[in-house]
N, C-alpha and C positions, 0 to 999 in steps of 0.2 A: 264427119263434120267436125267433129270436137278435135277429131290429130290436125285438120286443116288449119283450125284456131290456132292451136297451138304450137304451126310451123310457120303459120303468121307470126306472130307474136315472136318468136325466136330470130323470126330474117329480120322484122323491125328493129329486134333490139339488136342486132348484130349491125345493123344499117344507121343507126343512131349514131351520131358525132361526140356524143358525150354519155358515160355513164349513169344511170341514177346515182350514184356516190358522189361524183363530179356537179351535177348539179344540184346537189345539195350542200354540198361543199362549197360552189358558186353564190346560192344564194347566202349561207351564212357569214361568207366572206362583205357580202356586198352590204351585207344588214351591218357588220362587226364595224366595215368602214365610215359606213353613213351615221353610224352613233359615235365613234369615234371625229367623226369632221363635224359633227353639229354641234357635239360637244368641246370639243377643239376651239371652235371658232365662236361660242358664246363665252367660254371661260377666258380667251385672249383680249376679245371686244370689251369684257366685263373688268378685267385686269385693268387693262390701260385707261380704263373709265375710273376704278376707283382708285389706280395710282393717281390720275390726274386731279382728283378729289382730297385724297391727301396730301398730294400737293399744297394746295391750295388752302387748307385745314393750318399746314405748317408755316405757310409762307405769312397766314395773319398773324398768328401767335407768333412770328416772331418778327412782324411790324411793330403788332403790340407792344412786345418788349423793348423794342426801341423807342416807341414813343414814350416809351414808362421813364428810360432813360435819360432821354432827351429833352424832357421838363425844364430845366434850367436855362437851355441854351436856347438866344434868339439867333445869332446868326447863321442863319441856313446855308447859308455858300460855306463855311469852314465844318460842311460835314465830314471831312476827311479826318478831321480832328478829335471828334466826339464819336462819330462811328469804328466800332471794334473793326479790328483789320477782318474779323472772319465775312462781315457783314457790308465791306466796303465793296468790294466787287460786285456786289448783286443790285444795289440800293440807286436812285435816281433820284434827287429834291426838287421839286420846281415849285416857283414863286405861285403865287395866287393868279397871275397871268399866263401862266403856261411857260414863264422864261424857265429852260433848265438853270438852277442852279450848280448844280452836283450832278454827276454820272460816275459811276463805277466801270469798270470793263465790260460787265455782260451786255452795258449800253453803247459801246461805242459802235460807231458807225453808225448811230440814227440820228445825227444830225442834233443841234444847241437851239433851235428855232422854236417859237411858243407850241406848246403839246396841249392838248385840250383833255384836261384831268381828268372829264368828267365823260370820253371816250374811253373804253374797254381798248387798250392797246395790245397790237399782235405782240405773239411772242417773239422772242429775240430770234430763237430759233424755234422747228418744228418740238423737240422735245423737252421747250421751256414754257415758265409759265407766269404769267405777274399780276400782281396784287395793289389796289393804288387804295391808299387811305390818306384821309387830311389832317392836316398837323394844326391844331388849336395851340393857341392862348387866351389866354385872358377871354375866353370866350367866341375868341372871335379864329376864321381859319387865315394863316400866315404863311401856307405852303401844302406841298402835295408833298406824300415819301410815297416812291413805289419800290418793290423788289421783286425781285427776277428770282424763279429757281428751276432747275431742272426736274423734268418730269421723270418718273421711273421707267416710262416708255412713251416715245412719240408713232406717227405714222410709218417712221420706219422700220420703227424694232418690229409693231403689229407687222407689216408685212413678211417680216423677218420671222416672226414666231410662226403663222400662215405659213413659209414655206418647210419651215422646220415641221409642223402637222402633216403639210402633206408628205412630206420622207418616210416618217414615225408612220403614220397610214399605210404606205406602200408597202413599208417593213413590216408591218403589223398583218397586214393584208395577206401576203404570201407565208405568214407562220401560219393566220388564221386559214386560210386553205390548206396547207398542210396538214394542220392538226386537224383540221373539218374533216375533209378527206379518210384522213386514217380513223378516225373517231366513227364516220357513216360507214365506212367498210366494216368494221367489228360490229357497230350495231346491225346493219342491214344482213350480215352474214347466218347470222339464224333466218331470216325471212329467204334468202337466197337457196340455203339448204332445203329449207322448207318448199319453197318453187320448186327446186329440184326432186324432190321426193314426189311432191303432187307430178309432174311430169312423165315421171316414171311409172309410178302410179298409177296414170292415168293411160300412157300405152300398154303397161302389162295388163290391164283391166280391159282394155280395146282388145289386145290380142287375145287373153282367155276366152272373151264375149263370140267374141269373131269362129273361135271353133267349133262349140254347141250351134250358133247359129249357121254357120255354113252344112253341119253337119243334118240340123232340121231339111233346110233347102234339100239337101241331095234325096236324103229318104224322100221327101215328098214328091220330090222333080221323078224317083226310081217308081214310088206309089202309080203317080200320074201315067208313067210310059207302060208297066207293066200290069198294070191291075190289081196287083195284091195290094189293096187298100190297107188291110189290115197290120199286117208287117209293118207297112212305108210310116202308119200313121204310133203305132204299136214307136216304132225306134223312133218318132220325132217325138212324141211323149217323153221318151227315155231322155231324149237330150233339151225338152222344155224342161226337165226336174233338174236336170243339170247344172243348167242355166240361171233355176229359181234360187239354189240352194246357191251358186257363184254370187248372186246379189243379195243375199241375205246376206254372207259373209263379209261381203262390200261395205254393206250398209253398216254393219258391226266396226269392223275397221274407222268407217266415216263417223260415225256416233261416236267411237271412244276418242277421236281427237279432237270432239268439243266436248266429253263426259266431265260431269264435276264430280268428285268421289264422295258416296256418302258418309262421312265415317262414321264408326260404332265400333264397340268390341263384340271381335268376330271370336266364337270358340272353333278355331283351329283344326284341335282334336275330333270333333266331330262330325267337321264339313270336310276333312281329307278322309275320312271312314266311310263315309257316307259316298263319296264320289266312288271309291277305289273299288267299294260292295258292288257300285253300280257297273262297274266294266270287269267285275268276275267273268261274266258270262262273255264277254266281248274277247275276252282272252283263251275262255277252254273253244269257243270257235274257233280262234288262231293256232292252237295246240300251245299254248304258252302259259307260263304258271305267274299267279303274282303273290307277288311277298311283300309283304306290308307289315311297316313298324312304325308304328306311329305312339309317338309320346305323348301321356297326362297333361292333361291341364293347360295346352297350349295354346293362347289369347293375343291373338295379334288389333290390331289399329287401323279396318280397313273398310270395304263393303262388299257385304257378304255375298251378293251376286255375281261380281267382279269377280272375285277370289275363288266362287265355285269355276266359273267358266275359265279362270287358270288352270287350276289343278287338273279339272277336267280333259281342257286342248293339251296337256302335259303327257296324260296317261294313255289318250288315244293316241298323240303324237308316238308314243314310248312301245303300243300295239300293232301299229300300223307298220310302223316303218322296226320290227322285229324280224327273228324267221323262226319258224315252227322247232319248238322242243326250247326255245327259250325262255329267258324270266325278264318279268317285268319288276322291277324293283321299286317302292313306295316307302320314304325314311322321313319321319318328322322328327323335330327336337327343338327348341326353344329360340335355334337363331336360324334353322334354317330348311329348306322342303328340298329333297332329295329326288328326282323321278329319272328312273334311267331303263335303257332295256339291255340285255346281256349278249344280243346279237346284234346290233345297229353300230357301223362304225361311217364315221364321217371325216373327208380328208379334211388334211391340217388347213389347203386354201375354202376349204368350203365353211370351215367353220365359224369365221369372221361375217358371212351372207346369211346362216341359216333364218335369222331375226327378219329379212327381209322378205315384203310382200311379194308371195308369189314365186319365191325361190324354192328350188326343189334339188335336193341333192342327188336323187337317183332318177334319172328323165325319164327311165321305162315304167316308173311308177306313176306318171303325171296324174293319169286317172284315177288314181286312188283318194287325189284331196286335191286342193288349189293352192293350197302353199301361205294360206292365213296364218292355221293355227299359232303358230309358235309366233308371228308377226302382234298377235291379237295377245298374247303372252305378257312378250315385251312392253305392250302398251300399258296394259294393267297393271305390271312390276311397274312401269316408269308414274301411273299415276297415285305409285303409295308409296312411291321414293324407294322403292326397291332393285336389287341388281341382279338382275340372271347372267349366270356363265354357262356354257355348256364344255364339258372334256370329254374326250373320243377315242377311246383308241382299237384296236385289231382285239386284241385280248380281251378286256371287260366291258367292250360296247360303250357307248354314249351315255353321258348321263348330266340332267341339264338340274343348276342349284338355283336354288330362289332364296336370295340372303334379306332377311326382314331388316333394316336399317332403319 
């Protein structure tokens, strides 16, 4: 049921049009641009709002200053005369009745006919803007002055700078997918390995499972045809313990890769003695000698449970996989744990696998263990920040180091 799942799950995703990367990469593209265009387009609208504002800020203050100027003078038709040339172009006089008196350029073309001073008049053009104040004497008003100026933006720049966002978007758009992209591959890429591991994982755990229970079925199916209950029932026992001890070890594995370490300082010296004492006897049943040196005083930063169940899967890894009339070798010292056996050699391609669950270097041994230990090893070292190697050769046998870091 559980391989089903998960050869489902493999065709969907192979049957998928888009990546997980890609669609994250999608979405962040899609969010980069819609903050990019709403920001775009309130900063442009906002722009040509408060150019049009300063505008308008400028063009009184420098009405003002003309009428500051213009005190003296009654005749309003010889504004050309009194008006500075910079200010002659922009400016417009008209009488108290709307007759123009005066136009500058920015006003031509609208016509010398009475204007109604006291109408907000269009601008000249889209990107101008005018200002009408009344010209006093004596108390009394004796004309209008308007001036014209240009705005720092009209509806066409806005349109203009609108299509300029949307480029800068598109451009922006495709680095931000780019970058997204590469950015969710690196990230997602521990979680992908990790899939990967559980996958594998999870078939070599099917397979092992799969041959204690097959092997139950047969004896019982052989019990049932033949009679000898006892036999049939005797060997499916044999391979329920199999089985139990396969999921224990499971469970172990499963547990250390949510385990949180407890630390403490562990004394060293005396939990590698203690273990090593422990599998004297595991060794003169092998016909194998252990030699054990282990160093004073040595205090490592870890938890002590964890760190027995290393040395320990170390030592029987180091028994098991020996041959008779060998040594098992046990080296402590202050940076690092030595456990090697003096017959065990492992090829050069094997020795990159050995960490992994379920791997077995020698096939005709499968029955001897399930291919945890040294699996269950690695995880311990990786959750004390530590590095196992292991070297191999024909001559001095295998010998796997644990560097405290």
């Amino acid at each position: 049921m559980l391989e089903q799942r998960m050869r489902h799950l493999q065709t969907r995703q192979r049957t998928t049009k888009l990546t997980l990367e890609q669609r994250l990469a999608l979405k962040f593209t899609w969010l980069v641009c819609g903050l990019i265009l709403i920001s775009g387009t309130v900063f442009a609208t906002s722009d040509v709002i408060i150019g049009n504002y300063r505008t308008t800020i400028v063009l009184n203050d420098r009405v003002t200053r003309i009428l500051a100027n213009s005190q003296g003078q009654t005749d309003l038709s010889s504004a050309s005369e009194w008006l500075s040339y910079i200010d002659r172009p922009f400016t417009r006089i008209l009488a108290p009745d709307g007759m123009v008196l005066y136009q500058g350029d920015m006003f031509a073309g609208s016509g010398s006919g009475p204007v109604d001073p006291f109408v907000t008049p269009r601008p000249v053009d889209e990107s101008s803007a005018i200002v009408t104040q009344p010209i006093r004497r004596d108390g009394r008003v004796v004309g209008y002055i308007q001036l014209a100026g240009r705005t720092r933006q009209g509806i066409r720049d806005l349109g203009l700078k609108l299509v300029q966002m949307l480029v800068v978007t598109l451009v922006m758009g495709i680095l931000t997918y780019l970058l997204g992209l590469s950015f969710s591959k690196h990230t997602l890429r521990p979680v992908h390995e990790s899939q990967d591991r559980l996958e594998q994982f999870t078939q070599d755990a099917s397979h092992e499972l799969r041959t204690p229970l097959a092997s139950i079925s047969s004896s019982l199916d052989v019990a049932m045809k033949t009679g000898e209950y006892r036999d049939g029932i005797m060997a499916a026992k044999g391979q329920v313990k199999y089985a139990s001890l396969l999921v224990e070890r499971l469970l172990e594995v499963a547990q250390l890769d949510r385990a949180k370490v407890d630390l403490g300082q562990v004394d060293l010296t005396a939990l590698v003695t203690a273990v090593a004492s422990q599998n004297v006897e595991s060794c003169k049943e092998h016909e194998l000698t252990m030699q054990a040196t282990i160093g004073e005083g040595v205090t490592v930063e870890g938890d002590g449970l964890l760190l027995r169940q290393l040395v320990n899967n170390l030592i029987e890894n180091a028994v098991k996989f020996n041959a008779p009339g060998g040594t098992v070798s046990v080296v402590l010292n202050a940076t690092d744990l030595h456990v090697g056996n003096s017959r065990g050699f492992i090829a050069p391609d094997d020795l990159s696998h050995v960490f992994e669950p379920f791997y077995q270097v020698d096939a005709s041994r499968t029955q001897r263990g399930f291919g945890l230990g040294l699996a269950i090893v690695k995880k311990i070292a990786d959750l004390h920040g530590w590095h196992v190697v292991v070297t191999s050769s024909a001559e001095a046998g295998t010998d796997f180091i644990v560097r405290f870091t």
